[in-house]
Structure formats: C-alpha cells, structure tokens
N, C-alpha and C positions, 0 to 999 in steps of 0.2 A: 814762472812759478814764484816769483816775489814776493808777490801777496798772500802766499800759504807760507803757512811755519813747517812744514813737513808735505811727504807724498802723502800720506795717508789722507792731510783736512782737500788735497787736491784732488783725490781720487773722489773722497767723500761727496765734495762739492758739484763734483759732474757727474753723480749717477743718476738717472734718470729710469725712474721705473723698476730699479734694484740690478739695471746695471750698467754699465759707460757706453755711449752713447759708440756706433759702428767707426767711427773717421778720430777716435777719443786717441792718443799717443802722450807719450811720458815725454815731457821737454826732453831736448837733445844738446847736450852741449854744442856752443861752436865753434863752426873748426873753416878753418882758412883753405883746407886742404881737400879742393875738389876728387881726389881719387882717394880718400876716404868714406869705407863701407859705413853704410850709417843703418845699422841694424833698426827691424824692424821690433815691437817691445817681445822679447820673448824668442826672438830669431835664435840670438846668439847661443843661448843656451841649447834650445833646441837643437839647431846644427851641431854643437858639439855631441852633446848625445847618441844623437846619429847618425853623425857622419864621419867627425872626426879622432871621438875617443877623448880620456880625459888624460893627461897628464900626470907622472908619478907625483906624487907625497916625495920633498926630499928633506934630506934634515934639515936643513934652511929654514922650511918652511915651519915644519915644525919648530924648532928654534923662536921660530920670529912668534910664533901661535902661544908660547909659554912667557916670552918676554911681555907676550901682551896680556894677559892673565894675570901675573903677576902687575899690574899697574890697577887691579879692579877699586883700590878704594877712588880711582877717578877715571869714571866712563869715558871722559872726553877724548885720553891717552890711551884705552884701550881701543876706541873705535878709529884713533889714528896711527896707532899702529896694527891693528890690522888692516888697513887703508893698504900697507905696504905689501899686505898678502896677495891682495886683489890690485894691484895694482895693473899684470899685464893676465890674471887670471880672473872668472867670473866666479864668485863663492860657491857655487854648485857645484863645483870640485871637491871642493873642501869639507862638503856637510857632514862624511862620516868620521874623517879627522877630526875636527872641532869637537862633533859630541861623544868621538871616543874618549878624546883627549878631557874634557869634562870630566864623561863616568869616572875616569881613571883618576882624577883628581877633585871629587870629592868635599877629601877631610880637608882641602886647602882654600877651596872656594866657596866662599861664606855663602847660603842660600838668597837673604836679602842683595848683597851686593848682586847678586849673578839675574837676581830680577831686576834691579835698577839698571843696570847695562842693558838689559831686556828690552824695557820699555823706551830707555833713550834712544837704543836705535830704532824701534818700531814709531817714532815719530821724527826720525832723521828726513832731512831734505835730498842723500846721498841713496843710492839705489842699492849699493853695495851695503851698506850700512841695516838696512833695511831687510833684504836677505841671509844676512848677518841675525838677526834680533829673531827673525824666527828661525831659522837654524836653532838656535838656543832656545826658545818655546816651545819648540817640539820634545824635547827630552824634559819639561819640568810638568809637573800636576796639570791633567784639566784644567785649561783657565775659566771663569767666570762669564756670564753672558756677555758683558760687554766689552771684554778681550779677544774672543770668539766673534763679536760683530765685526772687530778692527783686523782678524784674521781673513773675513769676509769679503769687507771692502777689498783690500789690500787682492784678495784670489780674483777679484775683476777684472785685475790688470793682466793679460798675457806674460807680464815681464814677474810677477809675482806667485800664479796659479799653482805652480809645481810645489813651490814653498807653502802654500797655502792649506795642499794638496797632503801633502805630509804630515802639515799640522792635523788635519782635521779627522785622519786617518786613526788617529789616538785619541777621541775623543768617543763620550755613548752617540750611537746613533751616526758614528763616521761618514759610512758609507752612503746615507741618505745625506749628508752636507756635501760630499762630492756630485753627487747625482745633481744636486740644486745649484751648483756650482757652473756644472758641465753645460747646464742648456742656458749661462747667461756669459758664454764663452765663447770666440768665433775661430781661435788663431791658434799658436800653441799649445793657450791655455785648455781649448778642447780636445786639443792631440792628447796632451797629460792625459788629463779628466780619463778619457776613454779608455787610454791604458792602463789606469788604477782601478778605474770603476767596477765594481763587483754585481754579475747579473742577478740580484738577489729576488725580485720581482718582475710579473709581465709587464708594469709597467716601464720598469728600466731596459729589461729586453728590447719590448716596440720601442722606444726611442732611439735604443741604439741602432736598430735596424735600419729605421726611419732617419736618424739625423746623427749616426756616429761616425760618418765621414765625409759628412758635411761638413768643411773649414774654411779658411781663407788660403791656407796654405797650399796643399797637398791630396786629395781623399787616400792616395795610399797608404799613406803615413798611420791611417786608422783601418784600415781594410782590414787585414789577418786580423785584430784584436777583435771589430766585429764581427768575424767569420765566427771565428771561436767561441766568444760570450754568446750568441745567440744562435748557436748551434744549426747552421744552417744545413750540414746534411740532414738532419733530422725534420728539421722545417718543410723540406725537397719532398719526404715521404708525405706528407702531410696538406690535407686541403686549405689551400691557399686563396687570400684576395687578389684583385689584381692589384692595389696596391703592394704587399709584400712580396709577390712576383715582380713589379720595376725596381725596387727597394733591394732584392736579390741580386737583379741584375746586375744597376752600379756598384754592390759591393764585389762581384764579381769582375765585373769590368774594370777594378781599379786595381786584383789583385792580380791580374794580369801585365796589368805596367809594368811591375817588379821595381826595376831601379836598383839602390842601393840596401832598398827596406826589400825583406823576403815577402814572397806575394805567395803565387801560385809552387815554387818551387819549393815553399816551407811544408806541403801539403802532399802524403805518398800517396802513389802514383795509382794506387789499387783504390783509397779512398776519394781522390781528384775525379777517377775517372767516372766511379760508380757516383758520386753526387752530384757532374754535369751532364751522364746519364738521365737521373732524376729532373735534372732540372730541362731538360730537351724534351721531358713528357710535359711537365709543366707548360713551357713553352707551346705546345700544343693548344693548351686550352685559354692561355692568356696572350691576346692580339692585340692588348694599348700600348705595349712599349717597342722601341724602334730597338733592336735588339741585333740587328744586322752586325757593328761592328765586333762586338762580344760572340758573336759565331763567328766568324770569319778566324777569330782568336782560339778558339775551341777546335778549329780544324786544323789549322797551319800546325797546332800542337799536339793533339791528341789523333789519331791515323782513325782509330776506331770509331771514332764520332764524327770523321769528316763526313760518311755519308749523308747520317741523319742531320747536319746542320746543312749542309748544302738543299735536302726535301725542304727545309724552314726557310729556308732564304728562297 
C-alpha cells in the first residue's frame, strides 16, 4: 500500500465496476508469527458481535478518550492517542462511547476542529484510524456528495461496511444507499447490510429472498433476518414461483443449522409448525429443487410433519 496515501485512494483505485474486485483484501501487516490468526477483512468485528460480545467501557478507557479530545488543535496527537484505545480492542466497541462522549461535550469541542480530525482520519493509511473518522461523521450534519461518495467507497470494503452502514443510515434516502451497498457486498459487509436493511419495497424483499443469505461466510448468519423482512409465512399462503419456492427453501435450510445464531428455535412452535405445514403444500406443486435434506430436518423435529415429509421424499 506504498504507493497510496491512504486506504480510501486504495480502495478507490481497485474498484472495478462500482465495486472491489471478489479476491480484493486490505494489506495485512506482517507478522513472524505462524499461529497468528490473520483475520479475514471484516471477520474480526464480525465475530465479536456474534459470538463473543464486546467488552465493558472502563474508566481508563474513557480517561484515555478525553485526554485525547482535549489535544484536538492537532489531529495528529489525537489519532495517536486513541491509537492507545484500539490498541488490543477494534473501535466498534467504542462507537457509542465516543459519540456520547462528543454529545456530551459539545460547548468544548470546537465544530471546525472536530471536522478536521474528521477528515484526517478518513484519509488515514491506519484501519483504526479510519473507523475512527467515521465514528465521528456519523453524529455531524449530512455530509455533501462527495463525502458521501468517500463514505461509499470506503462501505466496499468488508472491514468498513458496518461503519459505512451507520453513516449512511442518517442520511435522505438512507435506506436505498444500504440496499445499493448490500448487493456490491459478499462477506460481512452483506451480513451487516441485511441486518439493517429495511423491506421497504418488492424490490428489496426479492432480493432479499433471492440473495440475502448469499455470503462468503455463513448463509445463517442472514437466515432469521430474511425469514422475518420477507415475511415468509405469509409468502407460504400465497402462489408462488418455483424460483421463490428454492429461494424458500435454502432460507429455511440454513435456519435449521441454528449454531450459535438463533435459527429455527427463535420461531414459536405454533407459528414454525403451521408455516412448514404451508410450505409441504407448496412442496407439492414445486418438483425443481432437491429438497430432501430440509425434510428429513422437518421430521426428526417436528413429530406432526414427520408423516407428510416422509409421502415427499
């Protein structure tokens, strides 16, 4: 990354088509030390969220968050010392500390200076730093189009989306910039996407149906959220293609997995059973998809359904 002054002109540089190219990753430091995990761009966070939980707020931390605030007439000192914040933690901890701590402080932090800190880090070559700057853009004015483009680029990256995602949330027209967001996202960043995305049109619905648990990661990870946005008991009543009859299925199939993420077990048991009811009429009429494994899951679970899945198979 040498040759760029920042992630942003790097990001910029390798979009292709409006967005980073499938095999695209954020340099990686290097490290000497084969049994270290070398997260994929967007893992880390991710994992935390879901799997691990975040870490108290201790006064330390705020401590270190005020000493760094108070250095704002030089950006340089503030983004190195909160370098110290993030030091063994990822800033997505931090984002509703930081912008409380902001609101709360106001009449002390001069507007201009809190946007030049802004921007410095939005063209930092440092990840943290980067995360950082929009953390802080999120709680100031609608920014201008071409602040909003560098919020864009920047949401391309898996390692950025969330933050992107936040920002863009607050902005007119939010919810269609996530949606636009979502389908040039394959990792993570479509895990986010999906779980903020708001069904506000059919065509947000079909794609979510169609491509919301489509990742690279996980499909369960997005299952319950597309169950829910696209209201698939209701769908079950309803004459179907075969396309959203397969479409149905893998979201069903994946909410089966369970895991750590709630699947089928987030779903009462009166409402589960009458919408895989539905969906075994369905099944009737639609013969392109190999649907075997997902009954076989329908029965071992549900006693009342075992019959009619057994007539299908």
């Amino acid at each position: 990354m040498n040759e760029y002054n920042s992630i942003y002109e790097l990001l910029a540089a390798n979009v292709v088509n409006g967005r980073l190219p499938d095999n695209f990753s954020l340099p990686k430091p290097p490290s000497t030390d084969p049994t270290q995990i070398r997260w994929a761009d967007g893992a880390m966070d991710g994992v935390s969220m879901y799997h691990m939980g975040f870490p108290k707020i201790t006064d330390n931390h705020m401590q270190i968050m005020a000493e760094a605030f108070k250095l704002l007439d030089d950006p340089a000192k503030v983004m190195q010392k909160m370098a110290e914040l993030f030091t063994d933690t990822s800033p997505v901890v931090f984002i509703d500390a930081i912008q409380k701590y902001i609101m709360e402080n106001t009449d002390k932090l001069e507007l201009e200076k809190m946007v030049n800190l802004t921007f410095r880090c939005l063209s930092s070559k440092i990840v943290e730093m980067v995360k950082f700057g929009l953390i802080i853009l999120e709680i100031l004015s609608e920014p201008d189009e071409q602040i909003k483009n560098v919020v864009r680029i920047l949401g391309l990256s898996d390692e950025f989306t969330l933050f992107s995602i936040f920002n863009m949330l607050t902005w007119t027209n939010g919810n269609n910039e996530v949606f636009d967001l979502a389908q040039k996202v394959h990792g993570w960043g479509r895990i986010h996407a999906v779980a903020r995305l708001e069904p506000e049109t059919k065509e947000i619905k079909d794609w979510l149906l169609h491509e919301g648990i489509v990742n690279n990661v996980l499909a369960e990870y997005s299952a319950l959220d597309v169950y829910e946005k696209v209201d698939i008991p209701s769908i079950m009543k309803s004459d179907i293609s075969d396309e959203q009859f397969s479409d149905i299925a893998k979201v069903l199939s994946a909410l089966f997995m369970e895991g750590p993420f709630a699947g089928m077990r987030a779903l009462k048991k009166e409402e589960a059973e009458e919408m895989l009811s539905d969906f075994l009429k369905q099944a009737e009429k639609h013969k392109t998809s190999d649907i075997s494994h997902l009954l076989k899951n329908i029965s071992e679970k549900y006693e009342d359904l075992s019959e009619k899945c057994h007539e299908l198979l």
